[in-house]
Every structure is written in structure tokens, then in C-alpha cells.
N, C-alpha and C positions, 0 to 999 in steps of 0.2 A: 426633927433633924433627920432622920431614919428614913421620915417619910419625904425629903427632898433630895434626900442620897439615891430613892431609888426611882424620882422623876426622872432626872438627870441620866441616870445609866439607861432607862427605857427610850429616852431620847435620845442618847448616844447609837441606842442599838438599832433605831428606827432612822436614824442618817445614814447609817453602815448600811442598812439593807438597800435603801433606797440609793444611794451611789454605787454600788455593786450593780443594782437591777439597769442604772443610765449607763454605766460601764459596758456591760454585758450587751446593751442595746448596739449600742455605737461602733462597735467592734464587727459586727456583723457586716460581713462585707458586702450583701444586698444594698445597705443602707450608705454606703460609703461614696462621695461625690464622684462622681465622673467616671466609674468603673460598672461598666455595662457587658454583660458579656454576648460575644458575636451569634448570631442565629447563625444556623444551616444555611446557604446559598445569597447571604447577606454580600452587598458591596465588598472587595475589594479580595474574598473569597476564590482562591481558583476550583472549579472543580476537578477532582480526579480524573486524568488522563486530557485534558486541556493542557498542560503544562507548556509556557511556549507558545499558547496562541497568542497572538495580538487581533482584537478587534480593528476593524480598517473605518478611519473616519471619512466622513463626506466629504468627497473633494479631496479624499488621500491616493496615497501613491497606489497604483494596481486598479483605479477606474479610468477607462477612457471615453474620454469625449467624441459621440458619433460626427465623422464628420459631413460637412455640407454636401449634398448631392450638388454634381455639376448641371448649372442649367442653361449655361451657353453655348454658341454654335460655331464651329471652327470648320473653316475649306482650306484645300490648297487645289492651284491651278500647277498642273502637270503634262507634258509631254514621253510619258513615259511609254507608252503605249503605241507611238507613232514614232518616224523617222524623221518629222519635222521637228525644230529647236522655237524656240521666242524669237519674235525678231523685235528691235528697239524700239521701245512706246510704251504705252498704258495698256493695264488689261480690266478691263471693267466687269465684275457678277453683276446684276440686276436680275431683280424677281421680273416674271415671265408678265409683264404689263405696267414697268418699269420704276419700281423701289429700289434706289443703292442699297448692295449690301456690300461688298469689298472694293479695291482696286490693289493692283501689285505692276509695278515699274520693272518693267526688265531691261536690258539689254541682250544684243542678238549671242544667239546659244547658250543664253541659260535653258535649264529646262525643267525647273521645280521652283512655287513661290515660295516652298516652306509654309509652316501651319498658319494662317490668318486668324484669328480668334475674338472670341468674346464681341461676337455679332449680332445684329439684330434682323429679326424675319419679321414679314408681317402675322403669318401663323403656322399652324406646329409645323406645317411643311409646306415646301411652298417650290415651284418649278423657277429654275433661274436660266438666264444664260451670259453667256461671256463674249463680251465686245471687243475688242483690239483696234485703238486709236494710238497709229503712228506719230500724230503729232495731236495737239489740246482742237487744232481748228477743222483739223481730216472725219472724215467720213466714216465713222466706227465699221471692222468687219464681224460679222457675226461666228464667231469660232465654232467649230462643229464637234459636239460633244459625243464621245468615242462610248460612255458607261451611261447613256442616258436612262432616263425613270420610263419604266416598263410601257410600251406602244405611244413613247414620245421621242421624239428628237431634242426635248430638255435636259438638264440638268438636273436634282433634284440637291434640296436640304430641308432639316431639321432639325428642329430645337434640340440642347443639348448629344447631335452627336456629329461628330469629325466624317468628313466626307469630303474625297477628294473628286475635281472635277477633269477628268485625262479630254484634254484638248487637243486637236489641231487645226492647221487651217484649211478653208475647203477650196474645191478644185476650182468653184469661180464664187468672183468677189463679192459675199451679200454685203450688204449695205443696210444698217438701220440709222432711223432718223433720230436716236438715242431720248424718246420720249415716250420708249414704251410701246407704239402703236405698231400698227405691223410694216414690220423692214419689206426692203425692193431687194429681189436676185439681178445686179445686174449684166446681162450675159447678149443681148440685141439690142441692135440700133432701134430707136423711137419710131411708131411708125405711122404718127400722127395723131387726130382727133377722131370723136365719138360719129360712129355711124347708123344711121338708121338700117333696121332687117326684121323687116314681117312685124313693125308694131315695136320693136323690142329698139332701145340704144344700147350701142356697145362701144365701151371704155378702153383704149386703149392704153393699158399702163406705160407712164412715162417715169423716166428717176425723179423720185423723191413724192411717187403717188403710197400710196397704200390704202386698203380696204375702208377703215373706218373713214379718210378725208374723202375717197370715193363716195361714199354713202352717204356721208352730208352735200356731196357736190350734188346729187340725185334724188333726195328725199330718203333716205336707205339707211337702214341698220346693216354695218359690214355683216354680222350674221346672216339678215337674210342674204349680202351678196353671197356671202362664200355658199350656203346652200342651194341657193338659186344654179350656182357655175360649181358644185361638188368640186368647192377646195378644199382638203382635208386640211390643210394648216391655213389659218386664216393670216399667219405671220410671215406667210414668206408668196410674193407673186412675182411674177419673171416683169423687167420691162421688154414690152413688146407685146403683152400677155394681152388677151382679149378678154375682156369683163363683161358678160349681157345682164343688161339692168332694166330688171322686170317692166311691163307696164304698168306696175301697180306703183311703182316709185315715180315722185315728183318734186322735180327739184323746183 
């Protein structure tokens, strides 16, 4: 009996220790669920003297978007420069061998078309000129450009930049055949047809001739005419104007 009084109490005393020892474990707050403690420089941590910052998100307030570089080409036709005004009709730019690029409608004494815009060249730059057609079926004049591009009587533009064109009209009426080729001055009477002289014909310009129809009348590149007769502009000849068309040309 002695001997089962004191199984008993050694098993009592061996549950005691051992629920003391799970006690003692579980308490510990390493072990305790969900309680982790913060590192140095962990998430959500501000550092000293940060206080107050805000990080900036992509696409947040304080980044700007660069913007588009302009790549278009804007004119105005102007009389600012002269004492002459617009008078009523069309005003046609054309590249210098005859591409539209604007037109502006005036009537008489305006004197500025305002900025024309978001035009097309054929490249980065390109020589133009300005026509003036009084009525859709008239005879365009060639306006004479007062800021022309350096050792021309053209106009000039280019890609992406504003450039105005100061116009007026000139002392006598040229005349282009609005296809580009080269325009007639007309300023003398007609003073007939091709003459023979020492071998050589010569072309009496009439209205509505010009160098390049010359040249196919003759077998002739207007180049070689204008070099043959030292025309420095191949786009403008007087009627009246005598043309000598090599003997190496056959028409």
C-alpha cells in the first residue's frame, strides 16, 4: 500500500514539472503567433530625419509629360513691307517647279493672311513662290518677293518653322502658266517667228512660250537653252525676248 502511495505522488510530481516546463515554453513570446518584431529599415519604417517625405508614384503628380516637338510648316503672305495692299482674288504658294502648298482669298486692302498652318513641303526646304489669280480662269501674276532666300528672287520654307512671305506686286505683269514651268514677263508686243542667223535659229518668245515647251519645240533641254542665251533665271523670259537655239538642237 506504501509502495503505491508513493507511485502516485512521484507521478503527480512528474505532471507538475512537466506542465510547468509547457507553461514556461508557451509564454515566451518568441514563440507566440503572429508577433514578429520590426527590423531596422523594414517596410513601413520612416527613417530619421525623412519625416514628411512622400515617395512620388509613376505617373503622380510633379512628373511631366515631354511634349511633342512641332513638325509642321506654317506661312503668312504679307504686305507689310511695301505700300502696296491685296487686291481681290486668290493667292496661291507653290514650290518653285510647281507643288501646292497654300492658298489665302483676300479682298482689296487686306494686308496680312494670318498664319497658314500644318502644311506640306516636298522637302526640309524647299523655294516657293506666290501667284495672284484675280479671278479661278485669269492668268496668275507672279508676286515679287521682298525677304527672298539668299542670291534668289524666291521665297523660301521649311519644315517645322513659321516663315513669312512679304509680298508685292511688280512693276509689269508676269504671267505664269500655273504648271510649274517657267512663267512669260509680259511687257512687248510679239514680234513673230524663228529666224535663221549664221547656222543658229532664234526663238522669238511669244505669251504663253516658256523655256522648257521651247526646248521640246527644238530638240532642247531648257537648261541647255538658258546656258546657251546666259539666262540666269530660267523661270522668267520677256515676250519679245530672242532665244538662239544651238545647232546642236533638233527638233
Amino acid at each position: 500500500m506504501k509502495k503505491l502511495v508513493l507511485v502516485w505522488t512521484l507521478f503527480g510530481i512528474v505532471a507538475l514539472v512537466l506542465l510547468l516546463i509547457v507553461n514556461s515554453v508557451t509564454a515566451d513570446p518568441l514563440f507566440q503567433e503572429g508577433e514578429i518584431e520590426p527590423e531596422p529599415g523594414r517596410e513601413g519604417e520612416i527613417e530619421p530625419g525623412r519625416e514628411g517625405e512622400v515617395e512620388p508614384e509613376p505617373g503622380g503628380v510633379g512628373e511631366v509629360e515631354p511634349e511633342a516637338a512641332p513638325n509642321g510648316t506654317a506661312l503668312r503672305i504679307d504686305f507689310e513691307f511695301t505700300d502696296d495692299v491685296a487686291r481681290t482674288g486668290t493667292y496661291v504658294v507653290q514650290e518653285v517647279g510647281g507643288g501646292f502648298v497654300a492658298e489665302w482669298y483676300a479682298l482689296d486692302g487686306w494686308r496680312d493672311s494670318g498664319w497658314i498652318d500644318e502644311l506640306n513641303i516636298s522637302r526640309e526646304a524647299v523655294h516657293v513662290q506666290v501667284l495672284y489669280y484675280p479671278t479661278p480662269e485669269a492668268e496668275p501674276t507672279i508676286m515679287r518677293i521682298l525677304n527672298p532666300a539668299g542670291g534668289t528672287e524666291y521665297g523660301w520654307l521649311a519644315r517645322g518653322i513659321e516663315h513669312a512671305l512679304e509680298v508685292e506686286f511688280p512693276d509689269e505683269a508676269i504671267v505664269s502658266s500655273g504648271t510649274g514651268e517657267q512663267p512669260v514677263v509680259e511687257s512687248v508686243p510679239t514680234r513673230g517667228t524663228p529666224l535663221l542667223v549664221d547656222g543658229e535659229q532664234v526663238h522669238v518668245v511669244q505669251s504663253g512660250n516658256n523655256l522648257f515647251r521651247i526646248g521640246l519645240q527644238y530638240g532642247c533641254s531648257y537648261q541647255e537653252l538658258a546656258a546657251y542665251n546666259d539666262i540666269a533665271n530660267p523661270g522668267l523670259i520677256i515676250v519679245g525676248q530672242e532665244i538662239r537655239i544651238p545647232a546642236s538642237c533638233r527638233g
